[in-house]
C-alpha positions, 0 to 999 in steps of 0.5 A: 480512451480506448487505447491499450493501457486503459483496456488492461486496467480495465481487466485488472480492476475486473480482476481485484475485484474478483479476489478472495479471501485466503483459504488456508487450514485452521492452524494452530495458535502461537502466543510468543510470551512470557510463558515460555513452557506454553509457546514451546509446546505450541511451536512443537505441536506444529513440528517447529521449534520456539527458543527463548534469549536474551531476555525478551527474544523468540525465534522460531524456526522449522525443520525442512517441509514445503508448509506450516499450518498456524492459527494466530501470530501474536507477541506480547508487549516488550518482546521481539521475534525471529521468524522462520530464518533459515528455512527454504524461501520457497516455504508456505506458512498458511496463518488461518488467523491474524499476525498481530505484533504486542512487542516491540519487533517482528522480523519474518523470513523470506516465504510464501505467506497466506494470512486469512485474518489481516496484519495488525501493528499496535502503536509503537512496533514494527513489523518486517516481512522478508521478501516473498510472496503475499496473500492478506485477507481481513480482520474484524472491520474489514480492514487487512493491513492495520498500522496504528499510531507510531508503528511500522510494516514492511511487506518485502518484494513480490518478485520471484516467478510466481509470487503474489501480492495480494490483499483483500480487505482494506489498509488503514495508517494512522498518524505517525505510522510507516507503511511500505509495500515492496516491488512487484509486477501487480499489486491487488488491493480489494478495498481502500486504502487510507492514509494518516502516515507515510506510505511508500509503494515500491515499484509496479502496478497497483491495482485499488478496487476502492478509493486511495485517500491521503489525510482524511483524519490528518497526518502526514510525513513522518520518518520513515525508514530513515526517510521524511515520506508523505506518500512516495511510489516510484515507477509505479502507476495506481489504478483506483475503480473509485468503488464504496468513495464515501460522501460527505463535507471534508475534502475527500468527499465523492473522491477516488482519490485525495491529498490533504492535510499533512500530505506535502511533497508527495511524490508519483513517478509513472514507469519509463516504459512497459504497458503503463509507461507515462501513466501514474493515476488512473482514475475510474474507467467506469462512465458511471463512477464521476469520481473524481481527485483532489489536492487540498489544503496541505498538499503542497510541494507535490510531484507527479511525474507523468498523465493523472487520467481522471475521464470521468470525474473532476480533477480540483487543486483548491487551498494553496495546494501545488504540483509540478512535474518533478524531476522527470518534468512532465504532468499531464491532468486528463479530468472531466473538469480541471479546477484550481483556485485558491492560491493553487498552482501546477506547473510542468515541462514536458520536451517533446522532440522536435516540437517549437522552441516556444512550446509551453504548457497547455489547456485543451479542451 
């Protein structure tokens, strides 16, 4: 408490909750179907380009202009689309309405990209944004990133001077699903984040002006991007306000953040260094905001490498839940309370040079 980190999450969390939705010019639609005279004369009513091959491909690409005003993205079942390659990194696609993949695949292009109306993946597709910088606000029911059952997103890395990542509405996977954010210094997100898939964080800050819950409504690991993932962020630090957590009788209940279900080996690595160095959660910073963490039943076989700071809410590992330090070895839980039962065990190694050989794990109080 008191000490620098916490002070700048404190800031950032004043700032998440600050965002606003993108503001862009109302731009044209483009419907990538099987019409293929009516998604040409759209693509050149923006002064692009929309071509047809091979059947079922769209690629879309624009002569040499700082920005492209459009309107709503969708592709129609059993298509695939290239977006923008070959244009300058550095070009500002303003999307006053939604990107939603019907098709089988969407591939953008390194750019600047303002979607006002959120990211929708159906069952089944997989959409992919090149490296670049982001700014996502929300669709019908609040929610900016949707990932269905089964689907895949990729958002690139945010880490060219001046890029932002960042997204106000909430993220929602379901089950099956593969949901994975690039690196970047802060990632913003105003609202929750829940889970039913696997999710993978690149490195940086995130910065939830919400709650991050892991299996409410089931889930777990799936394959995802060749890898079996749960839920992964290396080096990386999460900072949740614990802002809208909803009550109820499940195991996520009154929580900032949870893990249950299928949400075994997890992994949380903190940075090694920087001003969140050894932090990997921050809970809520707030004295008036007792939320608090759980891992329950199904969240095995995690690892968290570094402190999981919870002030002011209880910290419960409850139902055979387990966690350990992992690789880097140590774990340090700061909660108001500490509670595990049920068959639930913690373990870490934490080296500290210098200290006695026969320095061990503590509880202090």
């Amino acid at each position: 408490a008191g000490s620098d980190a916490i002070t700048l999450a404190a800031a950032r969390l004043a700032t998440a909750a600050a965002l606003a939705a993108p503001v862009v010019p109302l731009g044209t639609d483009i419907a990538f179907g099987w019409n293929q005279s009516a998604t040409k004369a759209q693509a050149t009513a923006v002064g692009c380009l929309a071509a047809f091959s091979n059947g079922d491909t769209w690629t879309f690409t624009c002569p040499p202009m700082p920005s492209v005003n459009l309107g709503n993205i969708t592709l129609a079942g059993g298509m695939k689309l290239s977006f923008g390659f070959g244009s300058a990194a550095t070009t500002v696609y303003n999307i006053s309405g939604r990107v939603e993949n019907g098709g089988s695949l969407m591939r953008f292009a390194p750019g600047i990209y303002n979607i006002a109306k959120g990211i929708i993946v159906p069952g089944g597709a997989r959409t992919e944004f090149g490296a670049g910088s982001f700014r996502v606000g929300p669709a019908t029911g609040g929610n900016a990133v949707t990932v269905r059952g089964g689907a895949t997103l990729v958002l690139g890395d945010a880490l060219v001077a001046g890029a932002t990542f960042e997204i106000f509405g909430n993220v929602f996977t379901e089950g099956g699903s593969c949901l994975t954010f690039g690196a970047a210094p802060d990632h913003s997100i105003s609202g929750y984040v829940v889970g039913a898939g696997g999710i993978v964080f690149g490195a940086g800050v995130y910065t939830i002006d919400g709650y991050l819950h892991l299996g409410p409504y089931g889930g777990g690991a799936v394959l995802c991007n060749g890898v079996m993932v749960s839920f992964r962020a290396l080096n990386a630090t999460l900072i949740v306000s614990g802002r809208g957590v909803p009550p109820g009788t499940f195991d996520c209940a009154y929580r900032a953040f949870c893990a249950i279900a299928g949400y075994s080996d997890i992994r949380l690595e903190a940075p090694a260094s920087g001003p969140f160095a050894k932090l990997a959660v921050i809970g809520p910073i707030n004295p008036a905001v007792k939320s608090g963490a759980s891992f329950q039943s199904g969240a095995s076989g995690g690892q968290i490498s570094g402190t999981f700071y919870f002030p002011n809410g209880p910290l419960i590992l409850g139902g055979g839940a387990s966690v350990t330090g992992g690789a880097a070895g140590c774990l340090q839980l700061i909660g108001a309370t500490v509670t595990l039962a049920g068959g639930t065990t913690a373990t870490s190694l934490c080296v500290v040079p210098g200290a006695a050989p026969d320095s061990g794990v503590r509880l202090l109080e």
